[in-house]
C-alpha positions in Angstrom: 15.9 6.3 -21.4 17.5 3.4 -23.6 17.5 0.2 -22.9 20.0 -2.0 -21.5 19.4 -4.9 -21.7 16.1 -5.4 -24.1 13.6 -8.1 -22.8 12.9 -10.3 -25.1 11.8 -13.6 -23.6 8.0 -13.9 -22.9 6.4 -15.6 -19.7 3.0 -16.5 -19.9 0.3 -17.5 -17.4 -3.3 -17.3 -16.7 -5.5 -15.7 -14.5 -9.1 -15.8 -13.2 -11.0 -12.7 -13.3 -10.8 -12.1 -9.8 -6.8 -12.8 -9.9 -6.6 -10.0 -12.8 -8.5 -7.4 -10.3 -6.8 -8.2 -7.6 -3.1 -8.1 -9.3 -3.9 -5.0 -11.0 -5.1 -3.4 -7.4 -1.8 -4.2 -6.1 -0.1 -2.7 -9.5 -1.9 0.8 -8.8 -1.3 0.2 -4.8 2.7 -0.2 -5.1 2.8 2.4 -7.8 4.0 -0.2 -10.5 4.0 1.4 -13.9 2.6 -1.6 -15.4 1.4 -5.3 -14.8 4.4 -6.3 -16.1 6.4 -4.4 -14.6 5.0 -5.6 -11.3 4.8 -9.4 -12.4 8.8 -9.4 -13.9 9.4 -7.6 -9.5 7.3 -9.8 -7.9 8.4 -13.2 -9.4 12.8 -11.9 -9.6 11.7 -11.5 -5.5 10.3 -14.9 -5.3 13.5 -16.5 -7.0 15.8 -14.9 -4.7 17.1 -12.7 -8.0 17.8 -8.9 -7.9 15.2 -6.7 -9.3 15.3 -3.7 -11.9 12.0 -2.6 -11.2 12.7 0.4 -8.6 9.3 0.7 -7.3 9.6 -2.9 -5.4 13.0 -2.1 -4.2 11.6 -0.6 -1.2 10.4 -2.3 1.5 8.6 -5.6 1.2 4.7 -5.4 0.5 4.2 -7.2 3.5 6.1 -4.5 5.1 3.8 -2.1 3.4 0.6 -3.6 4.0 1.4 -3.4 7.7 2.1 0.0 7.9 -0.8 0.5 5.9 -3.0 -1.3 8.6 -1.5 0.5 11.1 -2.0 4.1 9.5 -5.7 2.7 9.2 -5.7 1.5 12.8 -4.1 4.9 14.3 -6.4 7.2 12.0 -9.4 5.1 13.9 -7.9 5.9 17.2 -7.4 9.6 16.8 -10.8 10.0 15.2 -12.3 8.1 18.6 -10.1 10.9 20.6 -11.6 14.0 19.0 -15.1 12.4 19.3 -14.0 11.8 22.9 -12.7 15.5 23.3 -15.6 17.1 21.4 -18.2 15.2 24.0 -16.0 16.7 27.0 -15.3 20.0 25.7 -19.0 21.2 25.8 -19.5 20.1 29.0 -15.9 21.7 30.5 -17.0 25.1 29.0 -20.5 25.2 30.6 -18.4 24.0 34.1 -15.9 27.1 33.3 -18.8 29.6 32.3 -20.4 28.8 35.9 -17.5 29.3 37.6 
């Protein structure tokens, strides 16, 4: 794949240890090939500029993280539902085996 338009101006800022984990978290989360990759996304969204990075051209991360909560909050649900229906069932096939 060539290059377009090469990137040759250099932004640089610093991060505490627990800003590094966490960005790079986020990087493997959204699928980012690289930290810069997901900086150069992130910071384009922030200025209101189109980005070339087409792993953030999705849906927001806010967007994301909620449906992620939500997948989380469903998969706790259905798992109280089968402990639910494993507690019943037991007893409904003893009712049915006296019948």
């Amino acid at each position: 794949m060539s290059i377009l338009k090469p990137r040759n101006r250099l932004v640089n800022f610093r991060l505490t240890e627990e800003e590094f984990v966490y960005l790079r978290e986020a990087c493997v989360a959204q699928g980012a090939r690289s930290i810069s990759d997901f900086a150069r996304s992130a910071v384009l969204r922030q200025a209101d500029r189109p980005t070339p990075s087409p792993v953030l051209d999705g849906p927001s991360t806010q967007s994301l993280s909620e449906l992620q909560s939500m997948m989380f909050q469903l998969e706790a649900r259905v798992g109280q539902l089968v402990e639910q229906v494993d507690a019943v069932t037991p007893a409904r096939n003893k009712q049915l085996a006296e019948v």
